[in-house]
DRENNU-930110 format. One record per residue: residue number from 0; y, x, z of N, C-alpha, C in turn. Coordinates in Angstrom, 2 decimals. Atoms other than C-alpha are relative to their C-alpha. Layout:
N
[node NUM [Y X Z] [Y X Z] [Y X Z]]
...
//
This chain:
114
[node 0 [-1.32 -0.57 -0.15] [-48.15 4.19 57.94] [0.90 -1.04 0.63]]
[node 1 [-0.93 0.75 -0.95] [-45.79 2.80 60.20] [1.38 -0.33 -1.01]]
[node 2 [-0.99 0.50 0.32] [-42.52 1.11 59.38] [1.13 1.15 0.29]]
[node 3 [-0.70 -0.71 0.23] [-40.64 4.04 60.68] [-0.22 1.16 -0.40]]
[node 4 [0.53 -0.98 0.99] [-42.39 6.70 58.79] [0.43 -0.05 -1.57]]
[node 5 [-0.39 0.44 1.24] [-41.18 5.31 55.77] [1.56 0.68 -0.15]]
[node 6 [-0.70 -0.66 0.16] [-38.62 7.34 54.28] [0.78 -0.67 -0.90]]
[node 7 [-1.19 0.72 1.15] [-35.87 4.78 52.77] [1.63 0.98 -0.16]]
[node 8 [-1.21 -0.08 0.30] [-32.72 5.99 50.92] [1.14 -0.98 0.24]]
[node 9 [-1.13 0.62 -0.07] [-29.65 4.57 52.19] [0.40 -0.90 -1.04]]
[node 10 [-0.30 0.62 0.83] [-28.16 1.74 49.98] [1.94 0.44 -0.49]]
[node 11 [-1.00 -0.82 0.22] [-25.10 3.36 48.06] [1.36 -1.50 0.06]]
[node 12 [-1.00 0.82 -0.19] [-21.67 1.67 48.79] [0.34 -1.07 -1.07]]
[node 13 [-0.23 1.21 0.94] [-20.66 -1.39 47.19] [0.58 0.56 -0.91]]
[node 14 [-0.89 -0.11 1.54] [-17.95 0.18 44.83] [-0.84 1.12 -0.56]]
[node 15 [0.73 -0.55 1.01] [-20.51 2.46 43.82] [-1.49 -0.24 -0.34]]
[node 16 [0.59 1.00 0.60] [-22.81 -0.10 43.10] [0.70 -0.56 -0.90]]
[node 17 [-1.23 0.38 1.05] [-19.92 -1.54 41.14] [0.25 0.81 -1.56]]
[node 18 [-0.63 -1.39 1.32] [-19.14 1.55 39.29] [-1.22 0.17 -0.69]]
[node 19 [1.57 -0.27 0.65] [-23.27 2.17 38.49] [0.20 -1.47 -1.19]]
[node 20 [0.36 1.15 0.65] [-23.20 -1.84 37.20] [0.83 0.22 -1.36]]
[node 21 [-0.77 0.05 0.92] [-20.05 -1.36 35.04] [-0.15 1.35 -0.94]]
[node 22 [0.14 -0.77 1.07] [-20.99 1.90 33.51] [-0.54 1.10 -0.58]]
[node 23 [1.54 -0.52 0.78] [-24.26 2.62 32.96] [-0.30 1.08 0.95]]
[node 24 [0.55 -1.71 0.25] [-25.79 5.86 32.77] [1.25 1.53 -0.55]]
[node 25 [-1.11 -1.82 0.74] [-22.53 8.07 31.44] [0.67 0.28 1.01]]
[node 26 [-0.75 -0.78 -0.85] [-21.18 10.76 33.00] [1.38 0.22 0.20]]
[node 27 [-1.45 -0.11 -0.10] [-17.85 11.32 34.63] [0.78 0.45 -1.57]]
[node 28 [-0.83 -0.88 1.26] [-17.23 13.42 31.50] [0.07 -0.61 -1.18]]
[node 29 [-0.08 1.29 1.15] [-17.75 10.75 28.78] [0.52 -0.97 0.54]]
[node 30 [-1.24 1.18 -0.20] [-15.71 8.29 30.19] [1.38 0.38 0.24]]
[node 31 [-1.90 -0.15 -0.26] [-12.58 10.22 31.12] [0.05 0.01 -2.10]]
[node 32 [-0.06 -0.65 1.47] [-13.16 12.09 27.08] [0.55 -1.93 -0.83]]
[node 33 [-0.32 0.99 0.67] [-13.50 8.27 25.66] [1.42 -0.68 0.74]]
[node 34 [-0.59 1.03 -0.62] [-10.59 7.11 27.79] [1.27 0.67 -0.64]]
[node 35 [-1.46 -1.09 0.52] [-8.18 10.14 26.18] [-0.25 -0.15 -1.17]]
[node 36 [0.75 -0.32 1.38] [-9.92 9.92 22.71] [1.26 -0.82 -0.58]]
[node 37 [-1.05 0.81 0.48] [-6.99 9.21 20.35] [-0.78 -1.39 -0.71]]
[node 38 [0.50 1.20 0.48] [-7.40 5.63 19.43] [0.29 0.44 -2.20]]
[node 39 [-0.55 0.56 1.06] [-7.45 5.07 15.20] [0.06 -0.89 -0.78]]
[node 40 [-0.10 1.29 0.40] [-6.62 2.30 13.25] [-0.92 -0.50 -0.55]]
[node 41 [1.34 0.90 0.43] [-10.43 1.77 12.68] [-0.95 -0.38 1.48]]
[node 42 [0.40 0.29 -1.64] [-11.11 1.73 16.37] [0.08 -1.70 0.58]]
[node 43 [-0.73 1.80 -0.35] [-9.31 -1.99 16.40] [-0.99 -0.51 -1.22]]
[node 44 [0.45 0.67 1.05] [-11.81 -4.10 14.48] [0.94 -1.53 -0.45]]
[node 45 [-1.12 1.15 0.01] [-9.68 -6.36 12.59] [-0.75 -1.33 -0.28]]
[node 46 [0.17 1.11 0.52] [-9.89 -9.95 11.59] [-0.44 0.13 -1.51]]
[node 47 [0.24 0.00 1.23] [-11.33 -10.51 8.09] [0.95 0.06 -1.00]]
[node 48 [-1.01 0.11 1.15] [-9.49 -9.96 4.96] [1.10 0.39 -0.07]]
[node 49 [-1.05 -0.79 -0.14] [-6.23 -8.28 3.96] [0.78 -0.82 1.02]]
[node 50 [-0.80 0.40 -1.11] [-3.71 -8.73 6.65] [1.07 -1.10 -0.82]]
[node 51 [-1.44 1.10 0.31] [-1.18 -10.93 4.27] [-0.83 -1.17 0.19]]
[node 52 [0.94 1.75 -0.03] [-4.10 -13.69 4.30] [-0.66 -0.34 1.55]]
[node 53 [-0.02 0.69 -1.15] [-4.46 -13.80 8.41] [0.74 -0.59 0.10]]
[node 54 [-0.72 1.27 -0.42] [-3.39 -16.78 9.84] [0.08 0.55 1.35]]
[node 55 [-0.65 -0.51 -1.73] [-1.79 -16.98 13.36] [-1.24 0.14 0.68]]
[node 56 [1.17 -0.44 -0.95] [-5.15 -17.17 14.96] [-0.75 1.51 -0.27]]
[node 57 [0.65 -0.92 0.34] [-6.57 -13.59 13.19] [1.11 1.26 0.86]]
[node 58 [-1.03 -0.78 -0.28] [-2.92 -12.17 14.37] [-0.56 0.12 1.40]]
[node 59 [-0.11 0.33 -1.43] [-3.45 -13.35 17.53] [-1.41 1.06 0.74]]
[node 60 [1.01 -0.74 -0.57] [-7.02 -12.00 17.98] [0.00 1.67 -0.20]]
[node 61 [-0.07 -1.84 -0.01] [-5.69 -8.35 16.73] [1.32 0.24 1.06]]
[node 62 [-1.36 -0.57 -0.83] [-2.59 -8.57 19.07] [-1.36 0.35 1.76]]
[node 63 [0.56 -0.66 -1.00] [-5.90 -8.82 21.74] [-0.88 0.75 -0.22]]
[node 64 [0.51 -0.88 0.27] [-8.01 -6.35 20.57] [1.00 1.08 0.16]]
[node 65 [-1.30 -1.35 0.32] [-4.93 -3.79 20.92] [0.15 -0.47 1.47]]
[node 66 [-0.22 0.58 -1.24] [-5.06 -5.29 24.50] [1.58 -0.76 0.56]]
[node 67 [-1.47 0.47 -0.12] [-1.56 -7.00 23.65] [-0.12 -1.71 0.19]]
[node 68 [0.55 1.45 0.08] [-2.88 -10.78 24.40] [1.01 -0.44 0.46]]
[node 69 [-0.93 -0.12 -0.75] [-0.19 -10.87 26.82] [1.74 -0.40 -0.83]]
[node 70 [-0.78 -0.01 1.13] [2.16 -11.21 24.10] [-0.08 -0.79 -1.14]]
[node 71 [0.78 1.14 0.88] [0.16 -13.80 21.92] [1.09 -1.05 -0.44]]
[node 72 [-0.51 1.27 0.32] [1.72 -16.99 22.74] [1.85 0.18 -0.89]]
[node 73 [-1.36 0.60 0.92] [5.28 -16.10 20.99] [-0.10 0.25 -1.44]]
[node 74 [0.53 0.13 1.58] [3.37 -15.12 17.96] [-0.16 -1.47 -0.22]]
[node 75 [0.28 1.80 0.39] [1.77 -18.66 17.99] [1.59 -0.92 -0.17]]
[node 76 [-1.32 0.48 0.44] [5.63 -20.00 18.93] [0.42 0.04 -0.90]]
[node 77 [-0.63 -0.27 0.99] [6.91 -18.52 16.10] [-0.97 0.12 -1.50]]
[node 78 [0.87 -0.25 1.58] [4.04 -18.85 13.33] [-0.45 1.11 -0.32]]
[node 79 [-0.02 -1.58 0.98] [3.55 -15.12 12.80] [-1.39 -0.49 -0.27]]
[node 80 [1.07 0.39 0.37] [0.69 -15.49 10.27] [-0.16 2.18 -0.47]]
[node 81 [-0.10 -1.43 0.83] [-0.28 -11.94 8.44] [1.01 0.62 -0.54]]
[node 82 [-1.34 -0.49 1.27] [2.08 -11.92 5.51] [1.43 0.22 1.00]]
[node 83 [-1.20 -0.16 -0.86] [4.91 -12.42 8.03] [0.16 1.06 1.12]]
[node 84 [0.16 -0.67 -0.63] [3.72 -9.75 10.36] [0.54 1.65 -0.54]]
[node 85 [-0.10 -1.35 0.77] [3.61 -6.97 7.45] [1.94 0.10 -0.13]]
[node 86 [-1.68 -0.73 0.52] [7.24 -7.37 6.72] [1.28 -0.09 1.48]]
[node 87 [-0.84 -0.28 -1.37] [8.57 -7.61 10.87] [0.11 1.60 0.00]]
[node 88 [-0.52 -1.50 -0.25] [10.34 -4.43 11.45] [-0.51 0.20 2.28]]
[node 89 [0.34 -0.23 -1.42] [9.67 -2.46 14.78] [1.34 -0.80 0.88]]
[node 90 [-1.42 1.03 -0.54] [13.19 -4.09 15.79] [-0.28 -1.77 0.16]]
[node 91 [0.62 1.76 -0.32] [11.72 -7.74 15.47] [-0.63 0.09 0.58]]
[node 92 [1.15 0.42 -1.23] [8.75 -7.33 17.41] [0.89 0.00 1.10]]
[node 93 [-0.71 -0.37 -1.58] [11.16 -5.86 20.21] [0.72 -1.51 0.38]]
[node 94 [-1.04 0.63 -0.43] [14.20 -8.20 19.88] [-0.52 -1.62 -0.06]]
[node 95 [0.58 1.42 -0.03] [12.34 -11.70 18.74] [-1.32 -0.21 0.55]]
[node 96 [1.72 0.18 -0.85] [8.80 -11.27 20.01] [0.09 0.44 1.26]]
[node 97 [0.28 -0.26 -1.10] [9.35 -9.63 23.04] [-1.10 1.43 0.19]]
[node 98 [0.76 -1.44 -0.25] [7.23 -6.34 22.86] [1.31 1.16 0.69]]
[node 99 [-0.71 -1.23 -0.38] [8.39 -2.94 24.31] [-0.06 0.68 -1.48]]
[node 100 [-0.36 -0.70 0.68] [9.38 -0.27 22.02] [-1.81 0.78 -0.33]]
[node 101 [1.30 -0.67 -0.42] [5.98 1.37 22.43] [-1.00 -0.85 -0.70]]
[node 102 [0.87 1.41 0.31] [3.82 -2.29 21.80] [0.34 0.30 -0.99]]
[node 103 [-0.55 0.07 1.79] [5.70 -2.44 18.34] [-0.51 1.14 -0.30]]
[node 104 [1.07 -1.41 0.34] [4.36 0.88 17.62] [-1.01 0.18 -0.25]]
[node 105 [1.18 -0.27 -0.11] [1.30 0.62 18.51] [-0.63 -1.39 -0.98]]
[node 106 [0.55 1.72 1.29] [0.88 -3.17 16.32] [0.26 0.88 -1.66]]
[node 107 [-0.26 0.06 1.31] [2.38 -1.72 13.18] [-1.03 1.35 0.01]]
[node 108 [0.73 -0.68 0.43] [0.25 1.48 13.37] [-1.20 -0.01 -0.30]]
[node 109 [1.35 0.35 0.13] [-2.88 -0.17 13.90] [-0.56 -0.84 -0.76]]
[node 110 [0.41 0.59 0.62] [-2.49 -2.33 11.21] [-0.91 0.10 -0.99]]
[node 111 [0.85 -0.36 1.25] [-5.14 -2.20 8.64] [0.35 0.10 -1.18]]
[node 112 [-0.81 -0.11 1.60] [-4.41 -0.65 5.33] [-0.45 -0.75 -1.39]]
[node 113 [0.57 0.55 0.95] [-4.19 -2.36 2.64] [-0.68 0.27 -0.91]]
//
């Protein structure tokens, strides 16, 4: 058999080589579904142990798990450890931390219950 008898498939475009690498085998329809799926506050795996006994680094790693990392370093500035987290009002995150109205929302709902 000759070299042009050979019946090769085209090599599929880079970004959908990209898109195959990053996500798998699932179908359009399981990734939009998981992308709308309401998040709930067991979705965020937290740091160990009740939230009054994280330290700034457990805060820090649930502010990025909530994809709020972005927002980290004025926790660290300011010490927020656990215990100090539970009793910030949605008005402190905004006015001393720097979150949106929305961010604060989404930190105090996802906190883990005690």
């Amino acid at each position: 058999m000759t070299q042009a008898a050979k019946s090769v498939a085209p090599a599929p475009p880079p970004a959908a080589q990209a898109a195959q690498t990053i996500l798998g085998n699932a179908s359009p329809e399981t990734i939009v579904e998981s992308a709308v799926a309401p998040a709930s506050a067991s979705a965020v795996p937290a740091p160990g142990g009740p939230v009054s006994a994280w330290k700034v680094d457990d805060v820090v790693r649930f502010l990025e798990d909530l994809q709020l990392g972005h927002v980290a370093k004025k926790f660290v500035e300011d010490a927020v450890d656990g215990a100090m987290l539970l009793n910030l009002s949605d008005e402190d995150l905004v006015s001393e931390l720097g979150l949106s109205k929305l961010q604060a929302k989404k930190v105090k709902q996802r906190l883990p219950a005690a």
